[in-house]
C-alpha positions in Angstrom: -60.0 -31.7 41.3 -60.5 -28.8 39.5 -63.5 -27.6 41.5 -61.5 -28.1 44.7 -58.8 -25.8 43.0 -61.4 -23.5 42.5 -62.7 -23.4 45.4 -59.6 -22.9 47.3 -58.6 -20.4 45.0 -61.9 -18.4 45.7 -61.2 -19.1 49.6 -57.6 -17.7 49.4 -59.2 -14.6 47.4 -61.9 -14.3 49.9 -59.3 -14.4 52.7 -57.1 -11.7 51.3 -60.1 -9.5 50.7 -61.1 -9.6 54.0 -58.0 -8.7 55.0 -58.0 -5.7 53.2 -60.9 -4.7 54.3 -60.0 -5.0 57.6 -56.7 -3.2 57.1 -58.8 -0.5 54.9 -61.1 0.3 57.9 -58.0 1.0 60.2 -57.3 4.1 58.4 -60.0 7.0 59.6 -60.1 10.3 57.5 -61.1 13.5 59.1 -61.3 17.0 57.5 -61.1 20.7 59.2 -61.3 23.1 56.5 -58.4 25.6 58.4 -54.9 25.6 57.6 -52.1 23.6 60.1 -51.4 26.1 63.2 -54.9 26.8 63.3 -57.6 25.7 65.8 -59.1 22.9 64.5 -56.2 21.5 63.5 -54.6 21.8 66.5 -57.7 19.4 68.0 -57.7 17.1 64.9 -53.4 16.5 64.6 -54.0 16.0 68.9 -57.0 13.6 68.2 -54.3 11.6 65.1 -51.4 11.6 67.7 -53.6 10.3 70.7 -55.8 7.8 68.6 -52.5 6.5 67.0 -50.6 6.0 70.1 -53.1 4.0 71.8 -54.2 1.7 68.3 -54.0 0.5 65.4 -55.6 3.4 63.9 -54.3 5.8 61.4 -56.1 8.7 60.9 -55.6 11.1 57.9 -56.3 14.3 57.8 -57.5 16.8 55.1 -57.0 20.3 55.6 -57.2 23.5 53.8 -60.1 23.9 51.0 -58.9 20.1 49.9 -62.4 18.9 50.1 -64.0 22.5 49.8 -65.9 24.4 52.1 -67.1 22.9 55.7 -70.7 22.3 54.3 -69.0 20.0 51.1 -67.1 18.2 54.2 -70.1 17.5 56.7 -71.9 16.4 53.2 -69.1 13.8 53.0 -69.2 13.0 56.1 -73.0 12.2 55.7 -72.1 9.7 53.1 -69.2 8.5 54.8 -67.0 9.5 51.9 -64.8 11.1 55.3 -65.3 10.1 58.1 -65.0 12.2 61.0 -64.8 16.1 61.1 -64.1 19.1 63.5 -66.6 21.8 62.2 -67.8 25.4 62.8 -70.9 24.5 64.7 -73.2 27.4 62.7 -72.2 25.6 59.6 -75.0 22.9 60.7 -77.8 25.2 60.7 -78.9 23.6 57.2 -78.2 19.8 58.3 -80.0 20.3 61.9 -81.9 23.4 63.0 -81.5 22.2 66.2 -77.7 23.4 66.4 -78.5 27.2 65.7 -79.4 27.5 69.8 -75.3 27.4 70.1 -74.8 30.2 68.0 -77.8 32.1 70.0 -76.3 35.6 70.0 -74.6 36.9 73.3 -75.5 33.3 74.6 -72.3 33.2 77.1 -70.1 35.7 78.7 -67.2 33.4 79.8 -65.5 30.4 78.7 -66.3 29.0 82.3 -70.3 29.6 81.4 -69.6 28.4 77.5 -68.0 25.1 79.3 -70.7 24.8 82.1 -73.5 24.4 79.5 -72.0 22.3 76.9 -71.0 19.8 79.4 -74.0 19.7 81.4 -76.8 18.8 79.9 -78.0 20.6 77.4 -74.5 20.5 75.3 -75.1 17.0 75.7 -78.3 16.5 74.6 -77.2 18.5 71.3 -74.6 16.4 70.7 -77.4 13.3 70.7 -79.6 15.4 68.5 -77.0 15.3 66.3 -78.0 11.6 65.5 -81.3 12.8 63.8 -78.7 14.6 60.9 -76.2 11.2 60.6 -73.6 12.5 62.5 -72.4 11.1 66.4 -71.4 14.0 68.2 -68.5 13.6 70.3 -66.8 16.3 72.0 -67.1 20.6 71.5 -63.6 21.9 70.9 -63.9 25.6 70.0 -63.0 28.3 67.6 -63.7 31.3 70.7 -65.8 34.4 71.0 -66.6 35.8 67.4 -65.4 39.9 66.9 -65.8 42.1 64.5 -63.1 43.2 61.5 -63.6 46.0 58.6 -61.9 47.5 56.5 -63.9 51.2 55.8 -64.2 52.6 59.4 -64.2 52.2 63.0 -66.9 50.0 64.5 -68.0 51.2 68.4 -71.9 51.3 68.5 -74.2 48.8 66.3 -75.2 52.1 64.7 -71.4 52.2 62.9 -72.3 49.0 61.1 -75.4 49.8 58.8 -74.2 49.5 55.0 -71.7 47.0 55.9 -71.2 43.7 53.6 -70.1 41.2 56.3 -68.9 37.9 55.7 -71.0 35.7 57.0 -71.1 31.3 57.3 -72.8 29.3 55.3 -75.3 29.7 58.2 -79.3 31.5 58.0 -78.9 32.4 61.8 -75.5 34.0 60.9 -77.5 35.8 58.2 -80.1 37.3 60.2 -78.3 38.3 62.7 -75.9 40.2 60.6 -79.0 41.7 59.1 -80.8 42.8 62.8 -77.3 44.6 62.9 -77.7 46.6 59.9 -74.9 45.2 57.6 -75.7 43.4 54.2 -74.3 39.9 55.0 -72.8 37.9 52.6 -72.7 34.1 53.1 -68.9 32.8 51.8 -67.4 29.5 53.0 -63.7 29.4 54.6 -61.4 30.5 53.2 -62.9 31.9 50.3 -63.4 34.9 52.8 -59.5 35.8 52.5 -59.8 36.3 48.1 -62.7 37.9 49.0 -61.1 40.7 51.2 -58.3 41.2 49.0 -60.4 41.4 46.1 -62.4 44.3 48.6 -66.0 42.1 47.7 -66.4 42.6 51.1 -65.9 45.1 53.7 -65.6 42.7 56.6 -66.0 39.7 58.7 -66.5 38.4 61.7 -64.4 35.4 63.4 -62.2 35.0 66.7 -59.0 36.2 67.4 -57.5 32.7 66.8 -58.1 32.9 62.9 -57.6 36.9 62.6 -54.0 36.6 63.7 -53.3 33.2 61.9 -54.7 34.3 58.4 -53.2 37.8 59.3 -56.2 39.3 58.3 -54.3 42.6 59.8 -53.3 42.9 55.9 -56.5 44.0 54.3 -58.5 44.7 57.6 -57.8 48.0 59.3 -60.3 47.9 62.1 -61.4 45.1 65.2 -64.2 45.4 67.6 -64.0 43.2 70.4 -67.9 42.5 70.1 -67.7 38.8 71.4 -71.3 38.2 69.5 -70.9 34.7 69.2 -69.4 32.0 71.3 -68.5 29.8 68.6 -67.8 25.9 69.4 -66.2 23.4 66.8 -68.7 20.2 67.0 -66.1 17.4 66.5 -68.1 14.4 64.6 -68.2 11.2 63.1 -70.2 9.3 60.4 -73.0 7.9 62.7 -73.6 4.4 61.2 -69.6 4.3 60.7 -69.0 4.9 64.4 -71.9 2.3 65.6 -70.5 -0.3 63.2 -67.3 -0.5 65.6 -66.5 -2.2 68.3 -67.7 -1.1 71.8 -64.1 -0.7 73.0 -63.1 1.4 69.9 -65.9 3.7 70.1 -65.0 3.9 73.5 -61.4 5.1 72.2 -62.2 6.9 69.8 -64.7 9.4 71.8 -62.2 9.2 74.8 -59.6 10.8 72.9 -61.8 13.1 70.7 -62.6 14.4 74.2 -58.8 15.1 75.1 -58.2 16.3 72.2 -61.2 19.1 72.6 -60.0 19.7 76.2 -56.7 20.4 75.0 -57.2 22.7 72.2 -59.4 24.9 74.0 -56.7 25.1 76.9 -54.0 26.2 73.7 -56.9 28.7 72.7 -57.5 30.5 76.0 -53.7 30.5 76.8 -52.7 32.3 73.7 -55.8 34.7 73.1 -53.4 37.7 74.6 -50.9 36.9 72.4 -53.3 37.0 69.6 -54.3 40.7 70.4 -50.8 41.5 71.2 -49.9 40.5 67.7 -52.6 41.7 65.8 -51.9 45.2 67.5 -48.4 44.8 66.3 -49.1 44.5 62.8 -51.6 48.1 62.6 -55.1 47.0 63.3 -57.2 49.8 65.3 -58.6 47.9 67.9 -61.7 49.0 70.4 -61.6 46.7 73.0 -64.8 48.0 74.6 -67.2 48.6 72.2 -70.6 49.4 73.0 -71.8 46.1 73.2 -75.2 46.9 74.7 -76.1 48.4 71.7 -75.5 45.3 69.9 -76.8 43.5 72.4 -80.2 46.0 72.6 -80.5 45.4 68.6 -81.0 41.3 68.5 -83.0 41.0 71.5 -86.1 40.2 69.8 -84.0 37.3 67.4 -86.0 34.7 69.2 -89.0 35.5 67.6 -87.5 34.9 64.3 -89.1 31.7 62.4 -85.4 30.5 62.8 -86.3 29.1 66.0 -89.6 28.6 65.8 -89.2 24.7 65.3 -90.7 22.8 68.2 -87.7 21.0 69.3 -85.5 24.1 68.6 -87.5 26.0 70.8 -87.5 23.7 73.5 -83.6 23.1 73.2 -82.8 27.0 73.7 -85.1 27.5 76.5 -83.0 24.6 78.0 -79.3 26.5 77.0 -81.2 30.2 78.0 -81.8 28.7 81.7 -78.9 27.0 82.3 -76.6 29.9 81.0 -78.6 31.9 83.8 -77.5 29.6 86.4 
């Protein structure tokens, strides 16, 4: 009698913690390390509201520096201590080299371009490469075409920049590039970069529109260059074995509305870049909205040759994005 009661006690406890495991994996954290308002979270709070009103999912979000810099959050993501993330896409460079060809300097003119690459088949075939680092990629939302901010003088030729210490990401393309320009980059993680300017550390920094007018970095920034460098996509991922270990139909879900989500942040990004200049106008920043860009353009040409991209598959992966931006 008293192994029976054992035994159905160890069933019932069994039972419940099953149940809680189930009811555990329902709940799906996912960082950005930007404030609310801001572009990735406007994809991430989309991707909670869609995912929730179509399942049992719950989805909670960190945001902010609460789990540290985006490097710290695609490390936890790695380990599955979090489990999906929309991220900086330069911020990879150290997981997967393979990554730095989206960050390929004056890549893309246009968002039209930007979108016709990433969703033909080279984007795609990143986003599988991504598998190699532990991550399943699942949909590009975007932070936008990355300009130029200072605080010391006006910035219209690549000549004006020598001497500059430019923020940079946590990123050795980022680096270089900044260095083939003439400034002394200086790698920070978000949004260390804001202490950082009010502290004057740093003369400047480079990021889109989106984040200069929602961190008002009009207060310790007096000058913007509309370089447009960089286009700079968010790659919006999951733990790998974490998504494989679900269902076909929730994985299904789950990159479905990742997808919408992406779609319909980058629609709120384009739609509001005018307002964006308008307001960063408003509060004093000198802008140039037609720098030299050639000469920027003149000064990186040979960034190819760098060992950056000497990796095979690197190599091979940028010839693919170089042709098919050409197309």
């Amino acid at each position: 009698m008293k192994i029976r009661n054992s035994l159905i006690t160890i069933a019932f406890l069994m039972f419940f913690l099953c149940a809680g495991y189930v009811w555990a994996g329902q709940v799906i954290k996912l960082a950005v390390v930007t404030k609310p308002g801001s572009a990735q979270n406007i994809c991430a709070d989309k991707f909670r509201k869609l995912l929730e009103s179509r399942s049992d999912y719950k989805v909670k979000m960190y945001q902010g520096a609460s789990l540290g810099t985006e490097t710290d959050i695609l490390k936890k993501i790695q380990t599955n201590d979090v489990q999906m993330g929309v991220i900086t896409s330069a911020v990879f460079d150290a997981f997967l080299p393979d990554v730095r060809v989206l960050d390929y300097p004056f890549l893309f003119e246009s968002y039209d371009q930007a979108d016709r690459v990433l969703d033909g088949a080279p984007g795609q075939e990143l986003l599988r490469r991504l598998e190699k680092a532990g991550f399943k990629g699942l949909a590009y939302s975007e932070n936008g075409f990355r300009d130029l901010t200072n605080d010391r003088r006006p910035v219209h030729k690549v000549e004006d920049v020598a001497g500059l210490k430019i923020r940079v990401m946590e990123s050795a393309l980022h680096r270089e590039l900044w260095k083939m320009l003439g400034a002394a980059p200086v790698s920070l993680g978000w949004p260390d970069v804001v202490t950082a300017m009010k502290q004057k550390s740093i003369d400047g920094q480079e990021n889109p529109l989106s984040v200069i007018w929602s961190y008002k970095l009009y207060k310790t920034q007096k000058y913007l260059s509309l370089t447009r460098h960089v286009y700079s996509p968010h790659l919006n991922v999951a733990n790998l074995e974490w998504f494989k270990s679900l269902p076909d139909a929730d994985q299904k879900l789950i990159r479905q509305c990742m997808q919408e989500a992406a779609s319909y942040q980058k629609q709120w990004n384009r739609k509001n870049m005018a307002f964006f200049l308008a307001g960063i106008k408003k509060n004093g920043m000198i802008v140039d909205e037609s720098p030299d860009v050639a000469s920027f353009r003149n000064r990186v040409a040979k960034i190819q040759s760098l060992p950056l991209f000497q990796d095979q598959d690197t190599q091979e992966l940028l010839k693919q994005f170089l042709a098919a931006a050409k197309q």
